[in-house]
C-alpha positions as CSV (number, residue, x, y, z in Angstrom):
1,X,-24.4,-1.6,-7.6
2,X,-22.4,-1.6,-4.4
3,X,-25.1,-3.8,-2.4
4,X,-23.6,-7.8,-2.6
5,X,-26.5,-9.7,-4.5
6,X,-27.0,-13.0,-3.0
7,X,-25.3,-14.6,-6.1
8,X,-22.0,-12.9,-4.8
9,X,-22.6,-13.4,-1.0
10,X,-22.8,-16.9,-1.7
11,X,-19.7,-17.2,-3.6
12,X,-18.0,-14.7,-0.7
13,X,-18.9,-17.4,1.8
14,X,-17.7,-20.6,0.2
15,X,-14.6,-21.9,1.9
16,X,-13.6,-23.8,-1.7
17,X,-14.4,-21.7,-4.4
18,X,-13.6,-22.6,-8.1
19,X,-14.7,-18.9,-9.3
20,X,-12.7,-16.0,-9.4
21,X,-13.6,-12.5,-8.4
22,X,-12.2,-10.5,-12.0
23,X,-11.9,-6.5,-12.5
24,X,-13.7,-5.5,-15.3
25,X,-12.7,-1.9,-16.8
26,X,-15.2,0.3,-18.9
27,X,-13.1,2.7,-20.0
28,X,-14.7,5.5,-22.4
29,X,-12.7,6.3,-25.5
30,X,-15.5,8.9,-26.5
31,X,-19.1,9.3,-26.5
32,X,-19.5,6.2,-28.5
33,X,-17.0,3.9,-28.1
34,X,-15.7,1.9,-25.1
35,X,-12.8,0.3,-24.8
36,X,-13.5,-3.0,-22.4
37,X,-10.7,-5.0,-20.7
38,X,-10.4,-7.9,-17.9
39,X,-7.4,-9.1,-15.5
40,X,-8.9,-12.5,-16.4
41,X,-6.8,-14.8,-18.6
42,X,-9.3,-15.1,-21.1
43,X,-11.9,-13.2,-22.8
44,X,-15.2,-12.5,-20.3
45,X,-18.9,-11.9,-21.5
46,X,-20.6,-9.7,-18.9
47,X,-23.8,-7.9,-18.9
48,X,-23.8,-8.5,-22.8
49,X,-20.2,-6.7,-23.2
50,X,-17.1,-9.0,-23.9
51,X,-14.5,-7.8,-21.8
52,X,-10.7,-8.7,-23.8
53,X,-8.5,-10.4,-21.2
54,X,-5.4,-7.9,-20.9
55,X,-2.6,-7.0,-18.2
56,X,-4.3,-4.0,-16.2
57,X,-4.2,-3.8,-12.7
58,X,-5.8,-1.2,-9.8
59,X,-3.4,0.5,-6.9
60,X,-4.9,-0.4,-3.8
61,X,-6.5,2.7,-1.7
62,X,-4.1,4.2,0.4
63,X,-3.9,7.2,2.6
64,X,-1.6,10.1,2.8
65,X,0.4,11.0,6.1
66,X,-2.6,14.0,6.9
67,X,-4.8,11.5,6.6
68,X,-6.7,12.3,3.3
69,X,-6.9,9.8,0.6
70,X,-4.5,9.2,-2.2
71,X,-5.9,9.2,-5.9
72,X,-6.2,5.4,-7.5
73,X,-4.4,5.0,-10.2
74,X,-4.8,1.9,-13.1
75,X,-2.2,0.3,-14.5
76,X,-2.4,-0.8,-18.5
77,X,0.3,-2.7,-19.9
78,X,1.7,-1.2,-23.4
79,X,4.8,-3.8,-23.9
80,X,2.7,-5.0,-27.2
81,X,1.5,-1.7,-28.0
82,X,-1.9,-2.9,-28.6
83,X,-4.4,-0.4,-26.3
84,X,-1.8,2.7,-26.1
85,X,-3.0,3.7,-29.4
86,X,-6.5,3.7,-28.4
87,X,-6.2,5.3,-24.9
88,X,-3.5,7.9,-26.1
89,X,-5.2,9.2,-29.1
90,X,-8.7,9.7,-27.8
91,X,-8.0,11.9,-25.3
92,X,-9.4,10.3,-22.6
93,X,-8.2,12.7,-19.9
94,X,-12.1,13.6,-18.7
95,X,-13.4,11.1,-19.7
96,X,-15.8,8.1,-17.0
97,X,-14.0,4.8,-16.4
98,X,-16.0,1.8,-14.4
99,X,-14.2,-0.4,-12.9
100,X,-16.1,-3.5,-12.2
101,X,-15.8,-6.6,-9.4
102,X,-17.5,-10.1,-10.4
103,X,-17.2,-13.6,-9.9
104,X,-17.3,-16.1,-12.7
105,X,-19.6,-18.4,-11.4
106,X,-21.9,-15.4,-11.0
107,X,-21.5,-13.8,-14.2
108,X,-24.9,-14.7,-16.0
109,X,-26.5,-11.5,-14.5
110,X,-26.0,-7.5,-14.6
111,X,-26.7,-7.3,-10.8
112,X,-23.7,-9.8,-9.6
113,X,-21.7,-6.5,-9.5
114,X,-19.6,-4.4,-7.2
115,X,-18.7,-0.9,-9.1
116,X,-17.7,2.5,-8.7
117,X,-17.2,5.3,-11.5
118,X,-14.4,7.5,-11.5
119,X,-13.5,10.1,-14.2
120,X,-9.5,10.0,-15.7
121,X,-7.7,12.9,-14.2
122,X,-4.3,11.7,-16.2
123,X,-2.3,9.7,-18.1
124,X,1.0,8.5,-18.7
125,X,3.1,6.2,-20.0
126,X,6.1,4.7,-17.6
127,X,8.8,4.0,-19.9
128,X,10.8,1.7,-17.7
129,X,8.3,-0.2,-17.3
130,X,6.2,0.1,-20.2
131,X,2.9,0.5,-18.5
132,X,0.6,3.1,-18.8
133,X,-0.7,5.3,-16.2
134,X,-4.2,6.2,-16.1
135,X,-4.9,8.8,-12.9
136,X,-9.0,7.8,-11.5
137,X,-8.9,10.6,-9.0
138,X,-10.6,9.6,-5.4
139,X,-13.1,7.5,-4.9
140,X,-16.8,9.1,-4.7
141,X,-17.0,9.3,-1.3
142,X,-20.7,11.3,-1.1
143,X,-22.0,8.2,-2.9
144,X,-20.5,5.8,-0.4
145,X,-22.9,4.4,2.1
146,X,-21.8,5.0,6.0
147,X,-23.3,4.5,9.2
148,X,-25.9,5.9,10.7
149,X,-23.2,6.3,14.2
150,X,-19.6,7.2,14.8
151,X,-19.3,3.8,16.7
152,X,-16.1,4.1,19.0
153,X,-14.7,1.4,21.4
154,X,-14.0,4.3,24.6
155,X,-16.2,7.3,24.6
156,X,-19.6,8.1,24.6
157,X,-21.1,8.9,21.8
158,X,-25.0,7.7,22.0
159,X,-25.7,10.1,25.5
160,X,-26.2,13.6,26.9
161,X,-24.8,13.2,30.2
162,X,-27.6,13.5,32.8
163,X,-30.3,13.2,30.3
164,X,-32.7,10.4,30.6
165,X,-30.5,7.5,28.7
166,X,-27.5,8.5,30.9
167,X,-29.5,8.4,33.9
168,X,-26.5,10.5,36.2
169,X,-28.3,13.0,38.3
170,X,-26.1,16.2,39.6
171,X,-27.3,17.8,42.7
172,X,-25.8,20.4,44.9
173,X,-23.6,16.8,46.9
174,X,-22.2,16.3,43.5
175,X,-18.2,16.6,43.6
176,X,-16.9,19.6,41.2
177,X,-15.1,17.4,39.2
178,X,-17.9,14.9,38.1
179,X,-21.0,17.9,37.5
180,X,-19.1,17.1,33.8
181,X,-18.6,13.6,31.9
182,X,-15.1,13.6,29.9
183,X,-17.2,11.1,28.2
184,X,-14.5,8.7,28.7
185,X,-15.0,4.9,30.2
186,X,-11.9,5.2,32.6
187,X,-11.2,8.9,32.9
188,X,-10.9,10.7,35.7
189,X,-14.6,11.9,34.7
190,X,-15.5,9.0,33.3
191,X,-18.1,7.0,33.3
192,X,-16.8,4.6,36.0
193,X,-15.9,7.4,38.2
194,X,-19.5,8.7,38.2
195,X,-20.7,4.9,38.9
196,X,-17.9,5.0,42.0
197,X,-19.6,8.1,43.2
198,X,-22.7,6.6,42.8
199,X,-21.9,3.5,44.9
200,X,-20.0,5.7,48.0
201,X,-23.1,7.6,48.5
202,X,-25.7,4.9,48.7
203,X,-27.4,5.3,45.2
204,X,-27.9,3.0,42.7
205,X,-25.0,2.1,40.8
206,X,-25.9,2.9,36.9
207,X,-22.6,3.4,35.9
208,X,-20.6,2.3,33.8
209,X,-23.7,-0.1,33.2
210,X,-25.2,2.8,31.2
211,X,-22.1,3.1,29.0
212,X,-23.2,5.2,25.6
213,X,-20.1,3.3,23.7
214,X,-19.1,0.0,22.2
215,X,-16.7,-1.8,24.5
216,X,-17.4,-5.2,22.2
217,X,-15.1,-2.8,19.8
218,X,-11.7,-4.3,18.9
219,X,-9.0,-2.5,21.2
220,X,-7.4,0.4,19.0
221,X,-11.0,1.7,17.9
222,X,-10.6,4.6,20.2
């Protein structure tokens, strides 16, 4: 689920919280058999599956210098040898991992979940460090929910210029350089230089009042 139930809203909004928010990691050995571990430090029952408490970890989601996004990787201790066994000799190169967000004051139903599924690309095991090294591969981004709008802070995005929402009418007086928006708020064919037009000729001023972006935006959002 990848909606926040009330049950986890609530415990997002509490300024003292006595919960934790946990991973939970459903990590397919084979078609039968899951092997199910928590970064809590004990045992968790969830959705009627008791996660073992264990050292695992998540890398965070980072991008590369191009832009695109790097692959997540999870992180399984194998000091005590316990799980590298398990996750070595089943193969589980192909196989679906979940990993699972929850709170545990929120844990007595299946929806109080935040979760993705990713399949395991690789593994390794990092000697110096004796952890092992399970490749997830990118995040699903088809299944992500997006906007609606490509909301930007400086250009206009929600109007055709001249059209009935813009409201800028070009007539033969029209300057050469403003029969075109740059669709900028302070370009030199902006949408405050059409407005100055506007006012030197004895219209009415609709610009930059008619504005098609979000100036509330944080500065930076170009």
């Amino acid at each position: 689920m990848r909606t926040i139930t009330t049950a986890l809203k609530a415990e997002a909004d509490k300024l003292n919280n006595d919960g934790s928010w946990i991973t939970l990691l459903d990590i397919h050995l084979d078609d039968d058999n899951l092997l199910l571990l928590t970064d809590n430090n004990e045992d968790v029952t969830f959705d009627g599956k008791t996660y073992q408490a264990f050292d695992i970890g998540v890398s965070e989601l980072e991008t590369n210098s191009d832009g695109s996004l790097k692959p997540l990787h999870l992180f399984v201790s194998s000091v005590s040898r316990e799980v590298t066994a398990y996750i070595m000799n089943n193969k589980i190169r192909g196989r679906t991992v979940y990993v699972r967000v929850v709170n545990t004051n929120a844990l007595g139903s299946a929806d109080n979940q935040l979760f993705e599924k990713f399949t395991a690309r690789s593994i390794k095991i990092v000697d110096a460090t004796n952890i092992i090294q399970i490749e997830l591969g990118n995040p699903p981004l088809f299944n992500k929910a997006f906007p609606g709008n490509r909301f930007t802070r400086s250009t206009c995005t929600r109007f055709a210029f001249g059209g009935s929402l813009c409201g800028f009418v070009v007539d033969n007086n029209t300057p050469s350089n403003l029969t075109e928006c740059d669709r900028t708020f302070d370009g030199p064919a902006g949408c405050r230089a059409h407005g100055d037009y506007e006012q030197e000729s004895g219209l009415t001023r609709e610009h930059p009042r008619r504005f098609g972006g979000w100036l509330g935006l944080p500065k930076g959002w170009s």
